[in-house]
C-alpha positions as CSV (number, residue, x, y, z in Angstrom):
1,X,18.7,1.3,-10.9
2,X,16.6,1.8,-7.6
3,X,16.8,4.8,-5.6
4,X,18.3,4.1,-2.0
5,X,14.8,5.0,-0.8
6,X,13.2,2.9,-3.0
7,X,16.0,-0.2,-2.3
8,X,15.3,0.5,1.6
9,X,11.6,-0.2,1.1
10,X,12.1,-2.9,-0.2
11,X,15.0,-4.0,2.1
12,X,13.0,-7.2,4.6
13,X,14.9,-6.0,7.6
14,X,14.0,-2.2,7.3
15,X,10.5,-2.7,6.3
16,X,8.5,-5.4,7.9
17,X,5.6,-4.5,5.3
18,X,7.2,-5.5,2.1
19,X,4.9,-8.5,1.6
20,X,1.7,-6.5,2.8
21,X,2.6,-3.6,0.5
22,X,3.6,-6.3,-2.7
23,X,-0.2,-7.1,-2.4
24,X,-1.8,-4.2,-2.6
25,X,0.0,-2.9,-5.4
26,X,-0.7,-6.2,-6.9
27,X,-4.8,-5.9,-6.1
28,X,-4.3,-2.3,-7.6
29,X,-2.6,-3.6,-10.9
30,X,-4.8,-6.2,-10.9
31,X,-8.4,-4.2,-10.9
32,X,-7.3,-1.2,-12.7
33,X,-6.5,0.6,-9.9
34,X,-10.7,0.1,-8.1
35,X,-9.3,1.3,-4.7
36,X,-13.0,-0.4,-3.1
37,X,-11.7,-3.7,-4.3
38,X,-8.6,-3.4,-2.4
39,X,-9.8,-2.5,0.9
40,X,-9.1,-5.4,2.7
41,X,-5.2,-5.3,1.1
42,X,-4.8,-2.1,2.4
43,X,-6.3,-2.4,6.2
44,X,-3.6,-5.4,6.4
45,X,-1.2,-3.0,5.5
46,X,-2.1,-0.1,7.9
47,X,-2.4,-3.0,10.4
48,X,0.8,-4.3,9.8
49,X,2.6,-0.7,9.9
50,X,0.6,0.2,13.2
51,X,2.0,-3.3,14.6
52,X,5.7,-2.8,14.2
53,X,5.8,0.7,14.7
54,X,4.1,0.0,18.4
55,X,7.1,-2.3,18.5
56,X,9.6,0.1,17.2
57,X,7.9,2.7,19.7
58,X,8.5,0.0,22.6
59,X,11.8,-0.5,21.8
60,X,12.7,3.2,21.8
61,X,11.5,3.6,25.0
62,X,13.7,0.5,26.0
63,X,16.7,1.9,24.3
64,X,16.7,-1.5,22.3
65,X,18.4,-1.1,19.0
66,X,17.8,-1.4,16.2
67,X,14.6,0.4,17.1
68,X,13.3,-1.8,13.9
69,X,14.1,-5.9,14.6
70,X,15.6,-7.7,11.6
71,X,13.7,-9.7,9.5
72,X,14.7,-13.3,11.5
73,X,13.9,-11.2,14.9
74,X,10.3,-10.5,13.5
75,X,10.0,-13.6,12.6
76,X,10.6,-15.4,16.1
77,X,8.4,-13.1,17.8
78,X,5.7,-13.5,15.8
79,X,5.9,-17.0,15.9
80,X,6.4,-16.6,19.7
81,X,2.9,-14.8,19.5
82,X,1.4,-17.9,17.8
């Protein structure tokens, strides 16, 4: 049995990342753990935590909640972002 911790990270409405962090892990299974092969895996994944929590940020400010969209919110504004 997961942790909650562990069930909330991988939870799509909590973390935006899931897909971006399934990758990396993969790239680091996959090449015996050769962080320099990975590189690019990882900046997607710093990229894509940066992103949302800009938008979380934003939101704060805006007294929006949940600070974090759900996973059909992120979706439409992304796609609104082409």
């Amino acid at each position: 049995r997961m942790s909650r911790h562990a069930q909330q990270l991988r939870d799509h409405d909590i973390n935006p990342c899931v897909a971006e962090t399934d990758a990396s892990r993969k790239c680091m299974d996959d090449n015996n753990y050769n962080k320099n092969i990975c590189t690019a895996y990882f900046l997607k994944y710093k990229s894509c935590r940066k992103f949302w929590h800009d938008i979380m940020m934003q939101r704060r400010r805006n007294g929006v909640k949940p600070e974090m969209p759900s996973a059909e919110e992120r979706k439409k504004l992304l796609e609104s972002m082409g």
